[in-house]
C-alpha positions in Angstrom: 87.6 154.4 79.3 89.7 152.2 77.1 90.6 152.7 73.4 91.4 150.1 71.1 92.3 151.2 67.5 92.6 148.5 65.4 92.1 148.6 61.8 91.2 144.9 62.2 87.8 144.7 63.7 87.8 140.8 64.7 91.0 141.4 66.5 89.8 144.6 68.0 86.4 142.9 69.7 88.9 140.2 71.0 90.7 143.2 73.0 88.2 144.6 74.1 86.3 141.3 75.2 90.1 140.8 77.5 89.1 143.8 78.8 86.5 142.8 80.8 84.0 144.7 81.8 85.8 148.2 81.4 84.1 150.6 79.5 85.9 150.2 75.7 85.6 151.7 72.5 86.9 150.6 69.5 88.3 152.6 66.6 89.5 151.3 63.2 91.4 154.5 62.0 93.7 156.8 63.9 91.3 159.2 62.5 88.1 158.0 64.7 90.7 157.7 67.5 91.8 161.5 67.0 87.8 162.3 66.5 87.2 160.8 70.0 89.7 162.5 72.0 87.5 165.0 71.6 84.5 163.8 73.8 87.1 162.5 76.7 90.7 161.7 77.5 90.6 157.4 78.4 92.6 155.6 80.9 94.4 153.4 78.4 95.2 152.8 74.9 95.2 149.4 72.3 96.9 150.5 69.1 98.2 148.3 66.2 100.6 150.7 64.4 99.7 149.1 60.8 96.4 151.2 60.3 94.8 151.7 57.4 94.9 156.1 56.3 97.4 157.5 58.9 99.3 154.6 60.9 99.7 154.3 64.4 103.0 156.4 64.4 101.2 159.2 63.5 98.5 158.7 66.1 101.1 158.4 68.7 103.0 161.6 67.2 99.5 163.6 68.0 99.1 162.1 71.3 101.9 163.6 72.4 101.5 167.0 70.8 99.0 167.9 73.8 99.5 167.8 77.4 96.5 165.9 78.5 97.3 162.5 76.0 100.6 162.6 76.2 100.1 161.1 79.9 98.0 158.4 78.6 99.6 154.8 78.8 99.6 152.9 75.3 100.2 149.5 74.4 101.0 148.7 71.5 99.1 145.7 69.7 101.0 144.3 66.5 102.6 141.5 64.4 105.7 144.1 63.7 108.6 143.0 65.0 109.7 146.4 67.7 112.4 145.1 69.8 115.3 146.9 70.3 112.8 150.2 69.9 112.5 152.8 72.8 108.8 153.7 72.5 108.3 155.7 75.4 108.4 158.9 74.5 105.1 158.7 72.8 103.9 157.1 75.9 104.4 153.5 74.9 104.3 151.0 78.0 104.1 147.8 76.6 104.1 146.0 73.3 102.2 142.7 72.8 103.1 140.5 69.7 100.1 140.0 68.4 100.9 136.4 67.3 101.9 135.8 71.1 98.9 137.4 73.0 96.7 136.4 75.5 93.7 137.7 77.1 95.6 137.4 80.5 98.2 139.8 79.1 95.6 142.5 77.7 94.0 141.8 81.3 97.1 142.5 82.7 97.9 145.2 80.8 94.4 147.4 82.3 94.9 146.2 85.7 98.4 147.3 85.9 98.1 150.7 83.7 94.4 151.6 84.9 94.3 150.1 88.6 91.1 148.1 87.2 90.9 145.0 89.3 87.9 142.5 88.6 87.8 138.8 88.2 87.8 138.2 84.1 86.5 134.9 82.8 88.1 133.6 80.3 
């Protein structure tokens, strides 16, 4: 199971589509993302830290307030300009410049931090 929270929907459906045929669900708030946990732990995370209610700095603060999410890989997904920031402490493995993306790097991104391997059209 992948997340991708996303506050924009348009942008959220275009991660998930790079996804392939994993089994995604999208959330627009940290809130629904929080809400989820509950029915499952997933594999992988898509978050743009500029959500609308609590941002994605707070949903990465309560990921790694439990033992179970705080193992879960996250990329981040955003037009904010991170460089220079050490993430990975709230599990952070990659950040993808929203401006920059590709599908071959979200498909990257689940084939190197879920082992998923399938053949993606683009």
């Amino acid at each position: 199971m992948i997340y991708v929270v996303d506050s924009d929907p348009i942008m959220a459906e275009c991660v998930a589509r790079a996804c392939g045929g994993c089994d995604v669900r999208i959330m627009t708030d940290a809130v629904a993302a929080v809400q989820a946990l509950a029915e499952g732990v997933p594999d992988l995370i898509f978050l743009e830290i500029m959500l609308v209610g609590p941002d994605g700095f707070t949903l990465l603060n309560e990921l790694v307030s439990y033992e179970d999410t705080a193992k879960v890989p996250v990329v981040i997904v955003t037009g904010l300009d991170l460089a220079g920031r050490d993430l990975s402490d709230y599990g952070v493995v990659k950040v993808l410049d929203k401006s920059k993306m590709k599908p071959a790097d979200i498909r990257w991104c689940v084939e190197r931090f879920t082992g998923v391997k399938e053949e993606i059209s683009a």
